[in-house]
C-alpha positions in Angstrom: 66.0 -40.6 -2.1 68.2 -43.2 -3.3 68.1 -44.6 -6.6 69.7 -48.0 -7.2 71.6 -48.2 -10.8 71.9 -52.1 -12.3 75.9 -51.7 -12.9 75.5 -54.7 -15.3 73.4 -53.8 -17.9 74.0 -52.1 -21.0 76.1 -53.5 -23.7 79.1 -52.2 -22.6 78.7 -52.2 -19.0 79.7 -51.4 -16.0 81.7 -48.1 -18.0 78.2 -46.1 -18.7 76.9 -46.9 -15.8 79.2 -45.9 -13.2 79.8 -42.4 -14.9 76.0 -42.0 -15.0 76.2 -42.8 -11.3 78.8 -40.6 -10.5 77.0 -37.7 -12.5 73.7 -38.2 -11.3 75.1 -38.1 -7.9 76.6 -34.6 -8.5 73.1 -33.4 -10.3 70.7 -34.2 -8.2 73.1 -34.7 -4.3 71.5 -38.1 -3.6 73.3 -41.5 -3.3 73.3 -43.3 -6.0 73.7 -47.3 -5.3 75.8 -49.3 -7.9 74.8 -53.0 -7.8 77.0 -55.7 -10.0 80.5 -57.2 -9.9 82.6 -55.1 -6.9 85.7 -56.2 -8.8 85.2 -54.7 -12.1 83.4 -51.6 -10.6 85.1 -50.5 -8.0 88.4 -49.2 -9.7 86.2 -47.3 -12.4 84.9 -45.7 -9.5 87.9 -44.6 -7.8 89.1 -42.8 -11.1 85.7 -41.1 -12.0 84.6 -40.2 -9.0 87.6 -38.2 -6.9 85.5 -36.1 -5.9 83.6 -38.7 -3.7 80.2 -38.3 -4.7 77.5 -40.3 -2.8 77.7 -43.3 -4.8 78.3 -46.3 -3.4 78.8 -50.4 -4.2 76.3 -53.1 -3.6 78.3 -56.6 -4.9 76.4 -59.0 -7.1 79.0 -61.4 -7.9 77.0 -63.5 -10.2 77.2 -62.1 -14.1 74.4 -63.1 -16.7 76.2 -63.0 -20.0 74.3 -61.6 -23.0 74.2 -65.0 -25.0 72.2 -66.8 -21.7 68.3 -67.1 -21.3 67.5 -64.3 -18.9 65.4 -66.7 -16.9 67.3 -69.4 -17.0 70.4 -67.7 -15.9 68.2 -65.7 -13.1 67.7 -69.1 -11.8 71.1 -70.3 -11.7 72.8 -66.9 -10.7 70.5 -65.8 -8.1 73.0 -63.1 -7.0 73.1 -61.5 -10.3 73.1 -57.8 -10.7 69.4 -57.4 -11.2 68.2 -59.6 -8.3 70.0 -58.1 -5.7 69.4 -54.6 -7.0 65.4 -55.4 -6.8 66.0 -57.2 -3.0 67.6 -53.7 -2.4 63.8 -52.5 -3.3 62.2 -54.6 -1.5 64.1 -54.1 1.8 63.2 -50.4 2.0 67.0 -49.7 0.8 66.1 -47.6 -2.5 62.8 -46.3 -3.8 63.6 -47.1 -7.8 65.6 -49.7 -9.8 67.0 -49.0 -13.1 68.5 -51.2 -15.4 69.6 -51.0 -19.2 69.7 -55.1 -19.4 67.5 -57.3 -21.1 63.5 -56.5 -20.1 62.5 -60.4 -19.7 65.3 -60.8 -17.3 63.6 -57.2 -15.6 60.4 -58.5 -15.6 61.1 -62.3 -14.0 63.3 -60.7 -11.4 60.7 -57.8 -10.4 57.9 -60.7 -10.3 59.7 -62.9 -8.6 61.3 -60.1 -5.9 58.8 -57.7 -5.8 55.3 -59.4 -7.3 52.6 -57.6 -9.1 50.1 -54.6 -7.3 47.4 -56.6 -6.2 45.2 -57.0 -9.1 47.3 -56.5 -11.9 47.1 -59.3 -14.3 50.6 -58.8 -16.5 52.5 -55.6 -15.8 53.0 -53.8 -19.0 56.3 -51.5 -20.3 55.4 -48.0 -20.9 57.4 -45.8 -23.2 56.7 -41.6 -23.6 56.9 -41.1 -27.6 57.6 -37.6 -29.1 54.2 -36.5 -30.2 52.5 -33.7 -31.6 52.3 -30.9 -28.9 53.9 -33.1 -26.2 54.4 -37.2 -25.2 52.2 -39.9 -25.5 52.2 -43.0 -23.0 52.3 -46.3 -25.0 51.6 -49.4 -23.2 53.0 -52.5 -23.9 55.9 -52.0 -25.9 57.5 -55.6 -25.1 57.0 -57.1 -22.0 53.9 -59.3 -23.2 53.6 -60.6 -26.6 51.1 -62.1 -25.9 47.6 -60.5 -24.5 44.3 -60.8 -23.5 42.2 -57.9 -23.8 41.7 -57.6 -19.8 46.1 -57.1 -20.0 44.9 -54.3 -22.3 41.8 -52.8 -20.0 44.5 -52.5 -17.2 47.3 -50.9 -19.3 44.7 -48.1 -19.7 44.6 -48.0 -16.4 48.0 -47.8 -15.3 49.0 -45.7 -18.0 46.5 -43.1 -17.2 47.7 -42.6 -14.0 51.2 -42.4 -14.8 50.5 -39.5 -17.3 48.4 -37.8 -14.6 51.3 -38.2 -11.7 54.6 -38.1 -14.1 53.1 -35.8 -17.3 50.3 -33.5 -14.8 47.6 -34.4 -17.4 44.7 -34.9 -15.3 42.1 -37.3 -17.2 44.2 -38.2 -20.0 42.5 -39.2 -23.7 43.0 -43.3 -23.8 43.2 -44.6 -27.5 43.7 -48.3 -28.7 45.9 -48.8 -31.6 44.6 -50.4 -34.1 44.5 -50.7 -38.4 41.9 -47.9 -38.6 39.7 -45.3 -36.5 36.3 -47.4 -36.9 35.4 -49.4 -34.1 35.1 -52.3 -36.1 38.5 -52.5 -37.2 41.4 -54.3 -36.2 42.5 -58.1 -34.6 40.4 -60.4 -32.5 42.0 -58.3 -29.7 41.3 -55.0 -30.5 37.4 -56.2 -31.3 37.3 -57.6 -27.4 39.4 -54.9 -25.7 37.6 -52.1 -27.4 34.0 -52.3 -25.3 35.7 -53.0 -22.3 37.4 -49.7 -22.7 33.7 -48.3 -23.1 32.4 -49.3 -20.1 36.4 -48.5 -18.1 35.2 -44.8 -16.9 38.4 -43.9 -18.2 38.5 -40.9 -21.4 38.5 -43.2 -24.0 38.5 -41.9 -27.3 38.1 -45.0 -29.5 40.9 -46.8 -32.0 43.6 -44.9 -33.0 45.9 -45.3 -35.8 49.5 -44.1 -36.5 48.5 -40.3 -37.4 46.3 -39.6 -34.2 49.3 -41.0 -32.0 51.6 -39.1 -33.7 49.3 -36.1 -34.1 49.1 -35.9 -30.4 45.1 -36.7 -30.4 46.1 -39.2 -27.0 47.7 -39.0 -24.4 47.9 -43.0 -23.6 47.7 -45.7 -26.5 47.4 -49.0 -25.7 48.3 -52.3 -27.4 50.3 -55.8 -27.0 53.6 -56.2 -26.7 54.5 -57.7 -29.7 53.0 -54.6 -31.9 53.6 -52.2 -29.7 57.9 -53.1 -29.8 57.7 -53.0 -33.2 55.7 -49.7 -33.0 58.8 -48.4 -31.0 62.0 -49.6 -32.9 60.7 -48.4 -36.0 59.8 -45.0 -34.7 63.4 -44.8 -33.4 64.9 -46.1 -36.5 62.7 -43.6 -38.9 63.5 -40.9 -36.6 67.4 -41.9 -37.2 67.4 -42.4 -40.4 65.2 -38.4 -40.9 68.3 -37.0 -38.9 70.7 -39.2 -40.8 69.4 -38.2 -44.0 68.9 -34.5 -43.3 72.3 -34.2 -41.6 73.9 -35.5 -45.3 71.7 -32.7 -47.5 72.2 -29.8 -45.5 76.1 -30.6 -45.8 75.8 -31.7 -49.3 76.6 -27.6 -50.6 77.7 -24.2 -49.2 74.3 -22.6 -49.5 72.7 -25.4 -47.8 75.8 -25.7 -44.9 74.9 -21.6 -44.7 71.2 -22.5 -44.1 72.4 -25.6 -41.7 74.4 -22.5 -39.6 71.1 -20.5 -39.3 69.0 -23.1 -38.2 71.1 -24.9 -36.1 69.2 -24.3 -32.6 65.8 -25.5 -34.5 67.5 -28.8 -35.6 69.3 -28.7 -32.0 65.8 -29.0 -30.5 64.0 -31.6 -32.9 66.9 -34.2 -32.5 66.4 -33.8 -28.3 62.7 -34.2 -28.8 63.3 -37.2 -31.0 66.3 -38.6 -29.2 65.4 -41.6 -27.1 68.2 -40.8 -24.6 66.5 -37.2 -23.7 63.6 -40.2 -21.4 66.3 -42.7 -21.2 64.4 -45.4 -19.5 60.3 -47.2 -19.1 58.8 -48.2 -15.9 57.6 -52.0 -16.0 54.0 -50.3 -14.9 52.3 -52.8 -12.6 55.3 -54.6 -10.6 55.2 -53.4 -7.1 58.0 -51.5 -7.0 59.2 -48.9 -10.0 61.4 -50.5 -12.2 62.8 -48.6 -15.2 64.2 -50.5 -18.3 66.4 -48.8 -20.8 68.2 -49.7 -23.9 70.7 -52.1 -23.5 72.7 -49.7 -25.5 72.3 -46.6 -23.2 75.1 -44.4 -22.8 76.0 -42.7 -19.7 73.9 -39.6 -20.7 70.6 -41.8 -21.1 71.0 -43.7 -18.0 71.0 -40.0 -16.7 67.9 -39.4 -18.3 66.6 -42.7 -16.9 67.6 -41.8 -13.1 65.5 -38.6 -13.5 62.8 -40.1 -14.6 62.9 -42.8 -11.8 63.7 -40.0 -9.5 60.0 -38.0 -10.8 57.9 -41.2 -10.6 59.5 -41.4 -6.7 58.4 -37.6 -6.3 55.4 -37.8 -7.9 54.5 -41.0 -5.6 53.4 -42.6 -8.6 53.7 -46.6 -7.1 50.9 -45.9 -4.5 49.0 -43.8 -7.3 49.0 -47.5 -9.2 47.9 -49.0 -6.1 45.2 -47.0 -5.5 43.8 -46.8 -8.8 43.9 -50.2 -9.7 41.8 -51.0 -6.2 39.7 -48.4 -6.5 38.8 -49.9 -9.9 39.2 -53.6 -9.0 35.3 -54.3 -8.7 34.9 -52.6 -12.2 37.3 -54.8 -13.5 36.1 -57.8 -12.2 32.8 -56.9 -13.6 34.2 -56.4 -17.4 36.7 -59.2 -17.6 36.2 -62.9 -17.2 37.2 -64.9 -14.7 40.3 -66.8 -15.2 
């Protein structure tokens, strides 16, 4: 397996990226292919890696500075770090991208490299929250603002099977999110996504709010992208800011610093459960080829966590799973949504 690694795309690139190469390299013994500016990379490399793991160059001369319109600049850089690492997909020469740069710059490259799985309307960005119990597959969280509700019918779709292959949860519980449990409530979108769900033959158990997600009552929530971003950055920042917060009071006296000392492995496992590095990265579910965004501020450590998970979704065979499901399901879908 060979896992190509966007050398260009956190905030403080290529520095987290080419340790994460070098590291994932010596975890897992596969090459690891670093794709950006051969100039800047390639005496990083020399000093973190003397012990030559597999990891190896692929040049993209052409840099897409933060300030630039990811599509714009894809057009006029076409050998930019994220184009040639998805052309290294699409020539058989790795079997997953991962990038921590901007995800509208992910999502025009893979389209316009790799296309969508035959079918798919608008592929959707899937992230596993913390939940109740386990993880919980929410689709979008930022790809598509904007959505119709057959965008939503196949979300369920593709996020179902991605639990199944990546999380071995066979016939996972599908919620939608909306304002409140009754199938009444919500937006003009969740009113005309929620009957097409019905009639989906996946497990769909209705709206869902907040509590249920939380509360571990689904496996795979779906929503837009604009709602479901802002579902995900305030999760993270609340999660912070409970860690933050708790951090200060248990060092705030010496009985509580005592109590801090005897709890430490409990608080040593809820901050990895609630630390978005511990998943690192989400596949763009629906391009044809995985693709796996992170935060553009990923450290080395979560674009670790992202190869891993790129490197299950390969083992798993999760892209022809998506294939497969969305055909066999492609007369069904026809039936429920209109046509364009």
């Amino acid at each position: 397996m060979t896992i190509i690694l966007d050398a260009m795309g956190s905030d403080k690139y290529p520095g987290p990226e080419i340790q994460a190469a070098v590291t994932a390299a010596e975890i897992f013994g596969e090459e690891i292919i670093l794709v950006g500016n051969r100039e800047l990379i390639e005496p990083k490399l020399k000093t973190l890696n003397p012990k030559n793991f597999p990891v190896v160059i692929e040049d993209a001369p052409d840099l897409v500075e933060m300030g630039e319109k990811p599509v714009e600049a894809a057009r006029r850089k076409p050998r930019n770090s994220m184009a040639v690492g998805l052309g290294l997909i699409k020539s058989g020469r790795g079997q997953a991208f991962v990038t921590a740069g901007n995800t509208g710059a992910a999502m025009f490259n893979g389209l316009r490299t790799l296309g969508r799985i035959q079918g798919v309307a608008r592929p959707g960005l899937t992230a596993l929250f913390p939940v109740k119990g386990g993880r919980c597959a929410v689709v979008d969280i930022g790809a598509n603002s904007e959505c119709r509700p057959e965008f939503l019918l196949q979300f369920a779709v593709m996020g179902s099977v991605y639990v199944e292959r990546v999380l071995n949860k066979p016939s996972p519980r599908v919620g939608l999110l909306s304002n409140g449990e009754e199938a009444g409530k919500g937006n003009t979108l969740t009113h005309d996504t929620y009957p097409l769900l019905e009639k989906s033959g996946l497990n769909f158990i209705g709206n869902v709010e907040g509590k249920e997600l939380f509360g571990g009552e689904a496996d795979v929530v779906v929503t837009d992208g604009f709602t479901g971003n802002i579902l995900l950055k305030s999760s993270e920042a609340v999660a912070k800011l409970l860690i933050d917060e708790l951090r200060t009071e248990l060092m705030s006296s010496f009985p509580t610093r005592l109590g801090a000392l005897l709890a430490k492995p409990a608080f040593k496992n809820i901050k990895k459960i609630l630390d978005p590095a511990e998943t690192g990265a989400a596949p763009l579910l629906g391009i044809d080829g995985l693709v796996f965004v992170g935060h553009g501020r990923s450290d080395s450590r979560a674009l670790v966590s992202a190869i891993r998970v790129a490197r299950q979704a390969v083992q798993a065979n999760l892209l022809e799973s998506l294939r497969q499901a969305i055909q066999d399901r492609l007369a069904l879908l026809e039936t429920l949504t209109p046509a364009e």
